[in-house]
SEMI-338288 format. One line per 8 residues: number of its first residue (from 1); for each residue y, x, z of C-alpha. Coordinates in steps of 0.02 Angstrom, whole numbers, plus 50000, padded with zeros to 5 digits. Each point is the difference from the previous one (the first is absolute). Example, Ala and Ser with C-alpha at 12.3 -4.5 7.8 and 13.67 -1.06 7.14 Angstrom:
<pts>
1	49775,50615,50390  50172,50069,49967 $
</pts>
This chain:
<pts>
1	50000,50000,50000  50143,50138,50024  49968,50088,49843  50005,49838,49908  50151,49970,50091  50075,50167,49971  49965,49981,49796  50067,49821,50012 $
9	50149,50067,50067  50024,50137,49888  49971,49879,49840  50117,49885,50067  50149,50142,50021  49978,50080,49837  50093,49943,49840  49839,50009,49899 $
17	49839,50051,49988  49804,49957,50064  49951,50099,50142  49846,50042,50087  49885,50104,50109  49830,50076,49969  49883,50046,50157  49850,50126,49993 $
25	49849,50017,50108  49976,50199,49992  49823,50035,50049  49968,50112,50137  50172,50025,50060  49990,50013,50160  49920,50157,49981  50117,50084,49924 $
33	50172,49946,50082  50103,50143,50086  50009,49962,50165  50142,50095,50026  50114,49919,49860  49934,49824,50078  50060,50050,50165  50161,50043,49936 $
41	50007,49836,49910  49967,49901,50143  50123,50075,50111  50145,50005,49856  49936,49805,49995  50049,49959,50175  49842,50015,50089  50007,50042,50181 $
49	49958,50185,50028  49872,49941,50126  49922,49887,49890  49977,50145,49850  49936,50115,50150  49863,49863,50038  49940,50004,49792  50017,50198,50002 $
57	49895,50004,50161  49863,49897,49907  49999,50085,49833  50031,50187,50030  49873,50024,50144  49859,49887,49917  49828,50105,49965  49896,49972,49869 $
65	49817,50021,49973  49888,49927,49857  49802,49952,50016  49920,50154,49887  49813,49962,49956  49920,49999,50183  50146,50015,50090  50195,50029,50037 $
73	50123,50136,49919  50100,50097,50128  50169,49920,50021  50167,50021,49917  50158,49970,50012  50100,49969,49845  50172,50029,49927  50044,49855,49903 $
81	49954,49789,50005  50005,49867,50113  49832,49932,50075  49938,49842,49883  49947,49859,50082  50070,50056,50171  50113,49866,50091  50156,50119,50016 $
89	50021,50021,49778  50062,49838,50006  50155,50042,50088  50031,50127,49865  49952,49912,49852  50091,49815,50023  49902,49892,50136  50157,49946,50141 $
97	49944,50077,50186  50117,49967,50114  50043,50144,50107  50087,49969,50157  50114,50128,50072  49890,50026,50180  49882,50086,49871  49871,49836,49972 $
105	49956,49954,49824  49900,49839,49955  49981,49900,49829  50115,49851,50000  49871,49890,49959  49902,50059,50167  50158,50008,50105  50028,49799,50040 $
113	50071,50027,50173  50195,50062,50036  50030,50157,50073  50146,49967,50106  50167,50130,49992  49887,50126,49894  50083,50000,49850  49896,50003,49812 $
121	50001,50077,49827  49901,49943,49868  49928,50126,49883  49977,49962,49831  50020,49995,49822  49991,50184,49988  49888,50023,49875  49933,50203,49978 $
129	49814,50024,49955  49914,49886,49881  50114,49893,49898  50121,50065,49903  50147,49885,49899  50122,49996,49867  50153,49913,49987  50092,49953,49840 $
137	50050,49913,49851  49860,49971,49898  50042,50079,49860  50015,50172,50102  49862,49965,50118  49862,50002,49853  50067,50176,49985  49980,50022,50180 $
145	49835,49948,50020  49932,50112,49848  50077,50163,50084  49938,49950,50151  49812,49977,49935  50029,50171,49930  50061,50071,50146  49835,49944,50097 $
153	49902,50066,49853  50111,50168,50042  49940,49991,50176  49819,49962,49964  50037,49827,50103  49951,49842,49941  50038,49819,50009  49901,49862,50075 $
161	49934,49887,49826  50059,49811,49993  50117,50031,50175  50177,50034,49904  50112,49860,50054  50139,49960,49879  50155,49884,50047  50137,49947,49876 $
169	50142,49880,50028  50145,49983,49847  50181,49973,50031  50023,49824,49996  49860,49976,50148  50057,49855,50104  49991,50055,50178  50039,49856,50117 $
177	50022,50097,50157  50121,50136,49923  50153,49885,50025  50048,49861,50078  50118,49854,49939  50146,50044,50048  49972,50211,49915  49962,49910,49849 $
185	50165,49909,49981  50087,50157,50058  49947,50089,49860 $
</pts>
């Protein structure tokens, strides 16, 4: 709902023109993400210091060991990626947590009761690891999309088949919410 707001908004301001956004499912991002860039990116984002401290705690000192015929590898620690399927990636990767400034974090949708004179921040849409988007007009973004598709090709990446997401909205979109009556008239 906020990107299709944010393109409905943009169609609506400019003077011409269909615009749209394309979203790609990399596979195995996570893998490969630079912590250290993402931790950067969440603080210049505006999350709490304590908050990024809790994520770095649970992906720098995380060991890893794989099952090797008959039994385990000796364990590892690596330099790069974010733990897939662990509870914590969604706080990186777009999922809202709320983190509360005594140092607590729950899900909102786990977190029904009030926590009196503690106050709350809602993490979210900050989207790092796995999807990836483009923003444009149309005619521009089908440029976009092939130098990006190259650019993975570049990187040996790869992206997910049948999960690209395309949304386009033209200039004369009729968006009921973006103004009232009275802002009409004004105009």
């Amino acid at each position: 709902m906020v990107v299709r707001r944010l393109i409905e908004e943009i169609a609506v301001a400019a003077n011409e023109g269909t615009y749209g956004m394309t979203c790609f499912d990399i596979v195995h991002a996570y893998t490969r993400v630079c912590r250290d860039a993402l931790w950067s990116l969440l603080s210049r984002l505006g999350v709490p210091a304590s908050f990024v401290q809790v994520l770095k705690a649970l992906h720098e000192h995380t060991r890893f060991k794989v099952f090797v015929h008959n039994g385990y590898s000796s364990e590892w620690l690596t330099d790069r990626g974010l733990r897939e399927g662990c509870g914590a990636e969604q706080s990186a990767t777009g999922y809202p947590w709320k983190f509360k400034v005594d140092g607590h974090l729950t899900r909102p949708d786990r977190a029904r009761h009030s926590s009196r004179g503690i106050r709350e921040i809602v993490i979210g849409d900050v989207e790092f690891a796995d999807d990836t988007a483009l923003f444009g007009e149309v005619e521009e973004l089908h440029q976009a999309e092939q130098i990006f598709i190259q650019t993975l090709r570049d990187w040996e990446q790869q992206e997910h088949p049948d999960k690209r997401e395309n949304l386009f909205l033209p200039r004369e979109v009729d968006v009921p919410w973006m103004f009232s009556t009275s802002s009409k008239n004004a105009c």
